[in-house]
C-alpha positions in Angstrom: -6.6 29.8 15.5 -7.9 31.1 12.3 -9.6 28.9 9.6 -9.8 30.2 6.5 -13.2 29.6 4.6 -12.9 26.4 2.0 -13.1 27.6 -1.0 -13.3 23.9 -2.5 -14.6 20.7 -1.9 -10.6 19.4 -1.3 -10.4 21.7 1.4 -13.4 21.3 3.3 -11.7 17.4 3.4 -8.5 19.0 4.4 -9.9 19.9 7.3 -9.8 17.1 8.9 -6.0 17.3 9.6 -7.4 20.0 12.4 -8.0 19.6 16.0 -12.1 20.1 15.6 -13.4 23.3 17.3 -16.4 25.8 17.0 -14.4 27.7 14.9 -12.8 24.7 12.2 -17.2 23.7 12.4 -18.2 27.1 11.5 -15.6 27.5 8.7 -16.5 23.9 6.9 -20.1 25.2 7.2 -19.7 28.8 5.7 -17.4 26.8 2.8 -20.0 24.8 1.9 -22.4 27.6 1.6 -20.2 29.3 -0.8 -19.1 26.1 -2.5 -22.7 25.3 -3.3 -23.4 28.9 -4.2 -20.6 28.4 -6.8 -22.4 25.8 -8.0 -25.2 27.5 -9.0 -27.2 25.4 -6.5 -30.4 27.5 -4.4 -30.8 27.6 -0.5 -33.5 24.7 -1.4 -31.2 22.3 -2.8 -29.0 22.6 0.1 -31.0 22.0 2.5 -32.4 19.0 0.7 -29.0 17.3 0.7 -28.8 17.8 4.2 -31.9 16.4 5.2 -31.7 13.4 2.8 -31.0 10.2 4.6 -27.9 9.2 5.3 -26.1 6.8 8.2 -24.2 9.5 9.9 -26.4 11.9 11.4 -29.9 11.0 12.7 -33.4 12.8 11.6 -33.0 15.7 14.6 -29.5 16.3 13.7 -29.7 16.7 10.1 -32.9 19.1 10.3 -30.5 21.0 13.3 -27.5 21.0 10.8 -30.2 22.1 8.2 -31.3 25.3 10.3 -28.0 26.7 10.9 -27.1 26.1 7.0 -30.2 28.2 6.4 -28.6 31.0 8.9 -25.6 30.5 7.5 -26.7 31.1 3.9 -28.7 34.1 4.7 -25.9 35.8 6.8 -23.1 35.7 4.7 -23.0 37.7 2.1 -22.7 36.8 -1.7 -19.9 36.8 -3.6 
């Protein structure tokens, strides 16, 4: 199945109506990217919402989920 990037915050939620998969993961993380690029907002502020504390992903998880928004950013290309 194909998952189209979000190009919007709404459809990053609208995701959740899908079975979850690698593919549906990598999608809502490659929307972000480009939702936050959007925004104006830099690699730096990204990551920093990522890592801030919240109660759904531990430390370790939130610095791994940081990493791969790093190589996401830097992989796909600018629009």
């Amino acid at each position: 199945m194909h998952y189209p990037i979000p190009v919007n915050p709404q459809e990053i939620v609208d995701l959740r109506q899908q079975p979850i998969n690698e593919e549906m993961i990598a999608a809502a993380i490659a929307g972000v990217v480009q939702i936050a690029r959007s925004k104006g907002q830099s690699l730096d502020d990204l990551t920093a919402e990522v890592l801030a504390d919240d109660s759904l992903l531990d430390r370790d998880a939130r610095r791994w989920l940081s990493d791969i928004v790093v190589q996401a950013w830097q992989s796909l290309p600018h629009q």
